[in-house]
One Martini backbone bead per residue (centre of mass of N, CA, C, O) as a GRO file, in nm:
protein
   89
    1UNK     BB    1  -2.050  -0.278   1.316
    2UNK     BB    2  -2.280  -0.434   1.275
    3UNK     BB    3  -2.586  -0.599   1.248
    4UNK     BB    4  -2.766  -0.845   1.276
    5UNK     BB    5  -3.004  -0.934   1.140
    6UNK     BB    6  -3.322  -1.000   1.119
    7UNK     BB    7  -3.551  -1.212   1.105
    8UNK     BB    8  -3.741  -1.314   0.867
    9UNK     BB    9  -4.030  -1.264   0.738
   10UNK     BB   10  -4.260  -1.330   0.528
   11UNK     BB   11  -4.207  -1.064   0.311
   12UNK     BB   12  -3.934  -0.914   0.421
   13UNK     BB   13  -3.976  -0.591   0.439
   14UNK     BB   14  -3.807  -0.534   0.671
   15UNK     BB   15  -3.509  -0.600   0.579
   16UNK     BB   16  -3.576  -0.427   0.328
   17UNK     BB   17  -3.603  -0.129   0.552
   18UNK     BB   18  -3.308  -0.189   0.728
   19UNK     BB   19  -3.132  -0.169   0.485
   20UNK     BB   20  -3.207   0.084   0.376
   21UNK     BB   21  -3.148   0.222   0.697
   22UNK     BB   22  -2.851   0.198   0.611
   23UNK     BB   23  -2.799   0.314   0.347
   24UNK     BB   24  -2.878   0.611   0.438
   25UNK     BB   25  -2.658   0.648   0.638
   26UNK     BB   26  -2.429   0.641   0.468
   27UNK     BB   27  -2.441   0.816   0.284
   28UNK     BB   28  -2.506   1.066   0.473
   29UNK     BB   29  -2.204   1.038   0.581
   30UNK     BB   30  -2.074   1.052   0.306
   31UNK     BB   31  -2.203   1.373   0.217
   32UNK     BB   32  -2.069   1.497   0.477
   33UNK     BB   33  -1.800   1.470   0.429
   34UNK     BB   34  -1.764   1.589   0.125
   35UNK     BB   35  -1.842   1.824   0.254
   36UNK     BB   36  -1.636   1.914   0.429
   37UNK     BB   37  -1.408   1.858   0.200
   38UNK     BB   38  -1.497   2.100   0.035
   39UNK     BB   39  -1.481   2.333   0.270
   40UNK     BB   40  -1.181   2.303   0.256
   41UNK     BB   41  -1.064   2.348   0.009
   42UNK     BB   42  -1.182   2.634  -0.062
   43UNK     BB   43  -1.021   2.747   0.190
   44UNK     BB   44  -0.734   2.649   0.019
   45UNK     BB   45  -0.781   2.830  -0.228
   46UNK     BB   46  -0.779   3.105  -0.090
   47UNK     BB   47  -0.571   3.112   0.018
   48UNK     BB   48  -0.347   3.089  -0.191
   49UNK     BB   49  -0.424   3.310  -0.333
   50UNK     BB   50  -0.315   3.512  -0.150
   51UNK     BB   51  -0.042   3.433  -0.132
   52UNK     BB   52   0.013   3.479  -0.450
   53UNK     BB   53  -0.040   3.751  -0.430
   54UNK     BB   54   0.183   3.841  -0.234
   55UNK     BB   55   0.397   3.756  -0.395
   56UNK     BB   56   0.380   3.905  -0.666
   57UNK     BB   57   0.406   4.164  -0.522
   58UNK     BB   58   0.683   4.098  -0.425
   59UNK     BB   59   0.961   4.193  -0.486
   60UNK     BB   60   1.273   4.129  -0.684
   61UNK     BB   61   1.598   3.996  -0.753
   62UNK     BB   62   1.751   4.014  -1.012
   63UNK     BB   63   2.042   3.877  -1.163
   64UNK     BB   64   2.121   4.172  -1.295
   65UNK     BB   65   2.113   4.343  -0.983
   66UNK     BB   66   2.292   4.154  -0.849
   67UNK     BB   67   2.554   4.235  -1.019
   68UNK     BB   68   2.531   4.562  -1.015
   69UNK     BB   69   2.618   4.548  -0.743
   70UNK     BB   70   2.863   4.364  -0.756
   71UNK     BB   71   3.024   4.609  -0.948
   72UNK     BB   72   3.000   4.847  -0.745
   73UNK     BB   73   3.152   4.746  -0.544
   74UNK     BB   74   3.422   4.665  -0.683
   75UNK     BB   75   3.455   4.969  -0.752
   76UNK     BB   76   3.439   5.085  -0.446
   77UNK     BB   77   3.693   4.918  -0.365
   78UNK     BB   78   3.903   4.990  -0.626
   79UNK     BB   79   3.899   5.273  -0.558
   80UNK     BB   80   4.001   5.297  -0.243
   81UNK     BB   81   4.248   5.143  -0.233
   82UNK     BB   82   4.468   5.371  -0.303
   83UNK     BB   83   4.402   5.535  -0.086
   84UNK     BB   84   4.441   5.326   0.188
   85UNK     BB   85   4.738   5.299   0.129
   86UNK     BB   86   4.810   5.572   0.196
   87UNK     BB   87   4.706   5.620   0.493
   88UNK     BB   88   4.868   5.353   0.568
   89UNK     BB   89   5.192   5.398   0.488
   0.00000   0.00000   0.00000
């Protein structure tokens, strides 16, 4: 998408003053978009963060607490379970 070159003066120096403002220009849109894309990281570290803190707060159960469920629960089926034998039979 570039543009040709005007044919050289004498001394040159205005196609290196239009090269030098064509690289200038992309420079700046280079420096754009990095900023941009600087402002977009931060604002996804900063989520991050906190979603991490959220998760940390979440209590969890522990395979240790889930057993202790699952044997109590076994517990009172098991202890149960002659009761309703009589009641049913």
């Amino acid at each position: 998408m570039t543009q040709p070159a005007p044919p050289p003066d004498e001394g040159g120096s205005a196609s290196v003053l239009i090269a030098f403002a064509r690289l200038e220009g992309k420079v700046d849109a280079a420096l754009a978009i990095q900023s941009t894309k600087g402002d977009e990281h931060t604002r996804r570290l900063d989520d991050q963060e906190v979603r991490l803190r959220h998760l940390e707060a979440t209590p969890t159960v522990t395979p240790r607490a889930m057993w202790s469920a699952v044997a109590t629960i076994a517990a009172i089926v098991s202890a149960l379970t002659p009761l309703l034998a009589r009641l049913y039979s």
